[in-house]
C-alpha positions in Angstrom: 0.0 0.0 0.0 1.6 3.6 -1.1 0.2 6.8 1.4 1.4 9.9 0.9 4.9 8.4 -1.6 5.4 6.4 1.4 5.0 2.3 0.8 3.7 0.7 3.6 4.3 -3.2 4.2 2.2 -5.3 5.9 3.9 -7.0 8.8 2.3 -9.9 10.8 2.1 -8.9 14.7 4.2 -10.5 16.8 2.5 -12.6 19.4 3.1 -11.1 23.1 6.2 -12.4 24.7 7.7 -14.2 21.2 10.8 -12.6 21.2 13.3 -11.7 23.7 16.9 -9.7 23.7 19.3 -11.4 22.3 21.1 -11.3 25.5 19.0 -13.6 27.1 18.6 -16.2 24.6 18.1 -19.0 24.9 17.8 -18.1 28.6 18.0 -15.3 30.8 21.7 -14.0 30.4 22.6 -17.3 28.4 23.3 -15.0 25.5 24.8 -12.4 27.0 28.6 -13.4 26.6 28.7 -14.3 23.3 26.6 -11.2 22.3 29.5 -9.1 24.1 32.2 -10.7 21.6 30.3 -8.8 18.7 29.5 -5.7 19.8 32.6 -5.0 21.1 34.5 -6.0 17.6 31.5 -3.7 15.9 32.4 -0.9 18.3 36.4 -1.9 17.5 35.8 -1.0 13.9 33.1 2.1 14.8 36.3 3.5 17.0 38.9 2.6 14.5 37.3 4.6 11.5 35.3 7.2 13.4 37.9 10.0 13.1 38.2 9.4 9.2 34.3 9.2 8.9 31.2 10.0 11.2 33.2 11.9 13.8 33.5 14.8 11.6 31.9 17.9 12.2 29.9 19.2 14.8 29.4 15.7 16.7 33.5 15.2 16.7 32.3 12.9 20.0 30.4 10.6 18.5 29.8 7.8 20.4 28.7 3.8 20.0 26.5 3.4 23.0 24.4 0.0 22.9 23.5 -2.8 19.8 20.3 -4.3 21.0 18.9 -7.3 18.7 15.6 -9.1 19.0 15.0 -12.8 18.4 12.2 -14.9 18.9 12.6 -17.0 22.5 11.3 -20.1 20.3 14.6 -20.2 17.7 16.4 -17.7 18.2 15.8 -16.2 14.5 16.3 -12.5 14.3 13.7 -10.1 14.3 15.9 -7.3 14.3 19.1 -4.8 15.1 19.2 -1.5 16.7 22.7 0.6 17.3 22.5 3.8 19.4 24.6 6.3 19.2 25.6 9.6 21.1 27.5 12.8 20.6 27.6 16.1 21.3 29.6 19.6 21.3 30.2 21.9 23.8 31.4 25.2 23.1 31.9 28.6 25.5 29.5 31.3 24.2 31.5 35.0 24.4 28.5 36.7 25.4 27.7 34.7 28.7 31.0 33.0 29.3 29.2 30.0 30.3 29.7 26.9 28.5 26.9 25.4 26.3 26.6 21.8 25.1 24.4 21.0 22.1 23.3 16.7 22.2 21.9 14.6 19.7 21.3 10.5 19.7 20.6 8.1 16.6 19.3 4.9 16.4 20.5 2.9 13.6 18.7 0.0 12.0 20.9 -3.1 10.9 19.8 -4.6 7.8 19.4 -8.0 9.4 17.3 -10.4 7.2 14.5 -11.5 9.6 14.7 -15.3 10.4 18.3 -15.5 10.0 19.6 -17.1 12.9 21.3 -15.6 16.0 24.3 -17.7 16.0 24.7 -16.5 12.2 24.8 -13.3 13.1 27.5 -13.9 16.1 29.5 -16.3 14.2 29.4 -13.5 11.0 30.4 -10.4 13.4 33.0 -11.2 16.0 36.3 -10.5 13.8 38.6 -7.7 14.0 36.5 -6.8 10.2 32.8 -7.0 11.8 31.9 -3.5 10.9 32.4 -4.3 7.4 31.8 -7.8 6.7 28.1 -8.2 5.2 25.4 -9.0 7.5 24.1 -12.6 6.9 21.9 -13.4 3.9 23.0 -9.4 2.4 25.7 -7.4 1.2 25.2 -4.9 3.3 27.8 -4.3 6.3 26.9 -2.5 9.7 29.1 0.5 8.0 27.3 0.6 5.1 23.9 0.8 6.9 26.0 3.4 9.4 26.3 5.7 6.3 22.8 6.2 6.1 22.0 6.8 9.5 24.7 8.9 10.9 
């Protein structure tokens, strides 16, 4: 359906408590080391290039702050990805002589194909490459989908 040159796609509802972070598949927690091993290369490679990249400008701070990802509890398939990010500026103003800081966040989508298993995904995104080695089941990296969101 097309509103307003917008297309809409129908999505299925999920059915209350179907998925979970990935963190805590496929128990409470369970998840949560192996999750860490990714993010932290991701944020590696967001740290590495930052300077030549997103961190110019007036958010020269920019900052990775938290990849969530939702899978269902059942199988652990992916629903989907979302990377927040912080930065700011802070700057003395002559005419007060008080410092001011202006903030902005993002939340970035990863292209993650829905259904495409967790352990994919980890297994895909742990190297010292992870930021730009294709997500699973695309050719799209977590920097190219970085582009269009920072």
């Amino acid at each position: 359906m097309i509103i307003a040159g917008m297309l809409l796609l129908a999505v299925a509802p999920f059915a209350a408590g179907s998925h979970v972070d990935a963190r805590d598949y496929p128990s409470a927690g369970a998840g949560e080391a192996a999750f860490a091993v990714m993010e932290r290369a991701l944020v590696r490679g967001f740290d590495y290039i930052c300077g030549d990249t997103f961190c110019e400008g007036d958010y020269s701070n920019l900052r990775a702050l938290q990849l969530r990802c939702s899978v269902r509890s059942d199988s652990g398939a992916l629903a989907g990805c979302l990377w927040s990010f912080a930065g700011s500026y802070a700057y003395v103003s002559p005419a007060d002589a008080l410092p001011s800081v202006q903030a902005r966040t993002w939340a970035c989508h990863l292209p993650v194909v829905p259904g495409t298993s967790l352990a994919a995904l980890l297994e895909r995104l742990r190297g010292p490459d992870a930021l730009d080695t294709p997500l699973p089941g695309t050719g799209v990296s977590s920097y190219e989908a970085l582009t269009d969101c920072l």
